[in-house]
C-alpha positions as CSV (number, residue, x, y, z in Angstrom):
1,X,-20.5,24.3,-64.3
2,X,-21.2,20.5,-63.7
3,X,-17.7,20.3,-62.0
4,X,-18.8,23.5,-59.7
5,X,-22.4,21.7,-58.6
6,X,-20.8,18.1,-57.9
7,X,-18.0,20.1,-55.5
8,X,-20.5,22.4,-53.7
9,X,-22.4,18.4,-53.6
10,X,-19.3,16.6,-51.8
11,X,-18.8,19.9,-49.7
12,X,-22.5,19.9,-48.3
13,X,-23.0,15.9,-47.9
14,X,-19.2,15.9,-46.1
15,X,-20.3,19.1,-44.1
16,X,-23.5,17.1,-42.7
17,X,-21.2,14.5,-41.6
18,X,-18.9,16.5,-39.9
19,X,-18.1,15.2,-36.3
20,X,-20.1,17.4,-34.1
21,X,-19.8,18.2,-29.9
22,X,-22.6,16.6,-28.0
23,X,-24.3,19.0,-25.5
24,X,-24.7,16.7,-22.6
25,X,-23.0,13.2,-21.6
26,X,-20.2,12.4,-19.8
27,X,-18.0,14.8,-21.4
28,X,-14.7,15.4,-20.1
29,X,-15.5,19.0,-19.4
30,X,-18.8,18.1,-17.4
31,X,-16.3,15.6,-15.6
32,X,-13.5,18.0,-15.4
33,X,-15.3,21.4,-14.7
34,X,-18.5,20.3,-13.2
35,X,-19.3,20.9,-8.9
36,X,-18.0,23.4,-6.7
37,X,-16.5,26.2,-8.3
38,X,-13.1,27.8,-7.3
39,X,-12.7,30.3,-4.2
40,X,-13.5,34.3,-4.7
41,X,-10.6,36.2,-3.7
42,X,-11.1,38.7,-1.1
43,X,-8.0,41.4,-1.1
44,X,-5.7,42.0,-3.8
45,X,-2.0,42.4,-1.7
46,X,-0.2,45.9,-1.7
47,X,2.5,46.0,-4.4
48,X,5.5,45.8,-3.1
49,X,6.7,49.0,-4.9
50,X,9.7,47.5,-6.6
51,X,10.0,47.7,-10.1
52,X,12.2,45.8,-11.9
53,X,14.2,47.1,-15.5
54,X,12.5,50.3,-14.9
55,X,12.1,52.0,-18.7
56,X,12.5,48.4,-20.7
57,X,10.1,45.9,-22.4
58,X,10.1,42.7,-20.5
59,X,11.6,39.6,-22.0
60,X,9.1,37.7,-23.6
61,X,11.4,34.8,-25.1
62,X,10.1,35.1,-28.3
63,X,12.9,35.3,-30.7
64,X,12.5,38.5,-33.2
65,X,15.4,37.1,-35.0
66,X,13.6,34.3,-36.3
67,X,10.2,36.5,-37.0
68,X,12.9,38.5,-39.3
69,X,14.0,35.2,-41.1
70,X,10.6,34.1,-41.4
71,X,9.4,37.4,-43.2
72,X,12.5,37.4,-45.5
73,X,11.9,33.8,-46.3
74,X,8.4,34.8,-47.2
75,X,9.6,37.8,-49.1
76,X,12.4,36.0,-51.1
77,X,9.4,33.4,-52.0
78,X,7.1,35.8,-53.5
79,X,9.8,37.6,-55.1
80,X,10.3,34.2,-56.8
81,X,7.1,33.2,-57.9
82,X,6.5,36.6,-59.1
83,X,9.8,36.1,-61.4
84,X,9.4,32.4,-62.4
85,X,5.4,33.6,-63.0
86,X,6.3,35.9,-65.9
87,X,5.4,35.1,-69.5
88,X,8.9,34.3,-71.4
89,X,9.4,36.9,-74.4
């Protein structure tokens, strides 16, 4: 119980300390963003009526193959802990 009350301590003194964003200053977004804002536009142009790959999913370039390694590698990890977790008979 000690152990529990000097953690939730350190976790409340390092929270008051935490490095906190200044509202005001010379911030890089006041110097970045700040004046005129950007022009409205007026008309959205026709489309052109060409459509490209008609009936497919666009190429993203995100690899699938490597999602699929990821989520076996994951699989093949918990199945391993779960094994090596077991109490020995």
């Amino acid at each position: 119980m000690k152990k529990l009350l000097v953690g939730v301590a350190v976790s409340a003194v390092a929270l008051g300390f935490a490095a906190v964003a200044f509202a005001g200053g010379s911030s890089a977004t006041l110097v970045g963003y700040a004046g005129v804002g950007g022009k409205v536009q007026s008309k959205v142009s026709s489309p052109t009526g060409h459509v490209l790959g008609a009936g497919t999913l666009p190429f993203t370039g995100f690899g699938l193959a490597l999602i699929a390694l990821a989520a076996m590698a994951l699989l093949g990890t918990g199945w391993a802990l779960r094994r090596v977790s077991r109490k020995q008979q």
